[in-house]
C-alpha positions as CSV (number, residue, x, y, z in Angstrom):
1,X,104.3,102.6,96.9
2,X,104.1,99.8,99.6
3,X,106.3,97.3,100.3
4,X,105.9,94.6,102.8
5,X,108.8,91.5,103.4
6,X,108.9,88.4,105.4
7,X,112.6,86.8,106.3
8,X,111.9,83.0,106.7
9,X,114.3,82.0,109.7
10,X,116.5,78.3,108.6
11,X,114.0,75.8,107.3
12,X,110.9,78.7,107.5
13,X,110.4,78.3,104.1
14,X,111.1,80.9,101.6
15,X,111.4,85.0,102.2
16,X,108.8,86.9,100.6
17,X,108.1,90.3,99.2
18,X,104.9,92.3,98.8
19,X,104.8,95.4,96.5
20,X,102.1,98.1,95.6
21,X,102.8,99.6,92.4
22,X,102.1,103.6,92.5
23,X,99.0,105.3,92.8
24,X,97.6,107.0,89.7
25,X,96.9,110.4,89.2
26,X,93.5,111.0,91.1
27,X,93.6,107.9,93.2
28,X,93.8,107.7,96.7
29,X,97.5,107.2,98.5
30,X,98.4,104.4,100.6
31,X,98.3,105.1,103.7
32,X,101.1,103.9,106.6
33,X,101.0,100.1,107.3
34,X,98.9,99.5,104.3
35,X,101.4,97.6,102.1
36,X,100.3,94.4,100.5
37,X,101.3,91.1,102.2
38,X,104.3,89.3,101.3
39,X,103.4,87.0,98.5
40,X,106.0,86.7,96.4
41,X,108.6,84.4,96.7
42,X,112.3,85.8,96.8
43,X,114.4,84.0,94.1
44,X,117.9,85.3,94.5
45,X,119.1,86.3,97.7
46,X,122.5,88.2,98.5
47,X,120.2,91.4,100.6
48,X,120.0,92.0,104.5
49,X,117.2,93.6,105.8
50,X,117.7,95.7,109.0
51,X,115.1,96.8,111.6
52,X,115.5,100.8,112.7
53,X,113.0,99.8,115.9
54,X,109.7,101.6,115.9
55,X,108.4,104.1,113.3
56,X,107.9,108.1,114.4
57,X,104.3,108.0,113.3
């Protein structure tokens, strides 16, 4: 599963989300960085999102 966000900074508009739902059986995975882009608008708040700094490919 993939999941992509974007955190609109004061008067950036709203946040967004992106989600992939689960390969099926048979299908290919996703691979790293391959989540969809954040299209959906966030419509109750209340989360923080913190960055860990870069990934250990």
């Amino acid at each position: 599963m993939g999941t992509s966000f974007y955190v609109a900074g004061k008067g950036g508009g709203p946040s967004r989300i992106g989600l992939s739902g689960f390969p099926k059986a048979g299908e290919t995975q996703i691979a790293k960085c391959m989540a969809p882009a954040a299209d959906a608008a966030v419509i109750k708040g209340g989360y923080v999102l913190k960055d860990k700094g870069p990934l250990n490919a």
